[in-house]
N, C-alpha and C positions, 0 to 999 in steps of 0.2 A: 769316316764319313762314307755314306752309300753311294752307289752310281746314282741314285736315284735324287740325292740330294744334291752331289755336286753338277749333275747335269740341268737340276733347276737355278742352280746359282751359276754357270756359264750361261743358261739360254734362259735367263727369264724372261726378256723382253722377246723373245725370237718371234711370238706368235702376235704381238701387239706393235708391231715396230712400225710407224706410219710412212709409205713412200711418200717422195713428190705429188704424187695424186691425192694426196692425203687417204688412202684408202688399208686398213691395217694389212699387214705383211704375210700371208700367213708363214708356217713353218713347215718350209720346202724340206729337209730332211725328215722331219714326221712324214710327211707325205710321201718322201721316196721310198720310206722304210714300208709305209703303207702298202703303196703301191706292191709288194712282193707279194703280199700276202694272196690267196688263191682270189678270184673273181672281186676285187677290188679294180676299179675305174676310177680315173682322172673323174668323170661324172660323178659318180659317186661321191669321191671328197670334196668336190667344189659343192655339190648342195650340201653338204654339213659345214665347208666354210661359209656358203651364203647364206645358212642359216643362222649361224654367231655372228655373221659381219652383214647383213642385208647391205649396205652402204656399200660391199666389198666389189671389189674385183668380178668385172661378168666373165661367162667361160672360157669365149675366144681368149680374152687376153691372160686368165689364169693359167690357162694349157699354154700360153705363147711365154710366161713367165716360167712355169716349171720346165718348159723344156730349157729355155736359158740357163736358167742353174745349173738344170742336169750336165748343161755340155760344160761346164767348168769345173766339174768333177775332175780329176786325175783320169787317165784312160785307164787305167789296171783298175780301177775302184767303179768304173763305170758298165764296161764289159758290153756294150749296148747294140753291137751287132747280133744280128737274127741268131745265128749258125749258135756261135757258144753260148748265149743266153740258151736256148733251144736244149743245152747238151746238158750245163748246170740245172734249170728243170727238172730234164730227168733222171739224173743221179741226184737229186733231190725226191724224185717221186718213187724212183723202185724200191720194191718192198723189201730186198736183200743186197745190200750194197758191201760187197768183199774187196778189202784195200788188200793186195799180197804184197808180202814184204816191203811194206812199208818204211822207209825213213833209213834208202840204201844211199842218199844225199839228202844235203841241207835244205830246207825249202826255200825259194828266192821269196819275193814280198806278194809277186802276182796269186803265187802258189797257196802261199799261207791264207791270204784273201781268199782265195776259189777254196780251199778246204775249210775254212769256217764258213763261208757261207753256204757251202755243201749240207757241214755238221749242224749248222743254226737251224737250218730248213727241216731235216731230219730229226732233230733232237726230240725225243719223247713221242713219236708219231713213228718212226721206222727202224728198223735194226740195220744195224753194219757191224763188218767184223774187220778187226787188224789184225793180219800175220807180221809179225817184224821179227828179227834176229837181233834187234835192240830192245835192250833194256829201257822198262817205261820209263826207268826215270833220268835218263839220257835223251828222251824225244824232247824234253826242253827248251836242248840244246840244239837239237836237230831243226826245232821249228824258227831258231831265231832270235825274233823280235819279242820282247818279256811278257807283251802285252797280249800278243796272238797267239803266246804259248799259251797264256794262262787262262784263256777264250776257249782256245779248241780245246785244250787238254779237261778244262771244266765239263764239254760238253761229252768228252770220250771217256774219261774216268770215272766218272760218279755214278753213275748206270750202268758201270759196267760188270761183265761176269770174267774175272779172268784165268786161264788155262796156262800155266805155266807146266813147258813140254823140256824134258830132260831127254840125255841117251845122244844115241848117236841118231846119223840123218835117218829117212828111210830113203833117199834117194839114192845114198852112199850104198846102202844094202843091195837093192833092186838092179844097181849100174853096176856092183861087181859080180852080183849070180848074174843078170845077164849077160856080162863078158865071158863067164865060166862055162855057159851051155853054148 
C-alpha cells in the first residue's frame, strides 16, 4: 500500500469533518504542513478553504482554531519559538550545507526531527555534504527510530554522489611532521 493511499484511508474524513458549529473542519495538518512552504499565509489558506467551504469558518476564528491545534502539537514537533525556527530556516536555505563527522552519537527524537526537516526542506533544491567515519549503512542504526531512518536516509542516499576515502588520516600525517619540525 502507498503513503499516499493509506493516509487517505486514515484521514478521509479529516477535511469534511463537521464541528459543533456545523461548519466543515478543515485539515489543520495539511495546513501546517502548508504553512512551511516559502510565502504561504494563514490568509492565503483560509480563502481557498472559504472558497470550498463558503459556509466555513470566517478568519478570526480559522486563525484562532489553527493556532489551537498547533499548541497541542508535542513541543519537539512544534519548535515554535522565533530563535530556532529562525536557525532551521536557514540551514534550510544555504546553498552548501556540510554535516562533519557526522553520526559520532545516536540521534535523540528532537534531533532526528530537526534533521529531516532540515533534509525535507533541502531535498532536490540544495546540496549538503556528510563527512562521517561511519559506515552508511550503520547510520540506520545511529538514527534510531525505523521510520526516521528510512525518511532521512531516502532523502540523503538516492541523490547522492558518494566518495569513499581509504588510507590513513591526513591529520595523523600533518600532527606528526608538525611535531618533527
Amino acid at each position: 500500500m502507498t503513503d499516499e493511499a493509506l493516509e487517505a484511508k486514515l484521514f478521509a474524513n479529516a477535511a469534511t469533518k463537521l464541528s459543533r458549529r456545523r461548519h466543515a473542519e478543515p485539515d489543520w495538518a495539511a495546513i501546517h504542513r502548508e504553512l512551511k512552504r516559502k510565502h504561504v499565509t494563514l490568509s492565503i489558506l483560509w480563502d481557498e478553504y472559504i472558497e470550498g467551504e463558503p459556509q466555513g469558518y470566517r478568519y478570526s476564528r480559522f486563525c484562532e482554531l489553527y493556532r489551537s491545534w498547533e499548541a497541542k502539537l508535542s513541543v519537539t514537533m512544534r519548535q515554535t519559538h522565533g530563535r530556532y525556527a529562525r536557525i532551521l530556516r536557514a540551514l534550510g536555505g544555504v546553498q552548501l550545507l556540510i554535516l562533519d563527522d557526522w553520526g559520532l552519537e545516536p540521534l535523540d527524537a528532537a534531533a532526528r526531527h530537526d534533521l529531516l526537516e532540515i533534509l525535507e526542506e533541502r531535498y532536490g533544491r540544495r546540496s549538503t555534504i556528510i563527512t562521517s567515519q561511519i559506515p552508511v549503512d550503520k547510520w540506520h542504526d545511529l538514527i534510531g527510530d525505523p521510520t526516521y531512518a528510512d525518511a532521512i536516509l531516502d532523502r540523503i542516499v538516492h541523490n547522492a554522489h558518494r566518495i569513499n576515502l581509504t588510507g590513513h588520516s591526513l591529520r595523523r600525517a600533518r600532527t606528526s611532521k608538525a611535531s618533527k619540525e
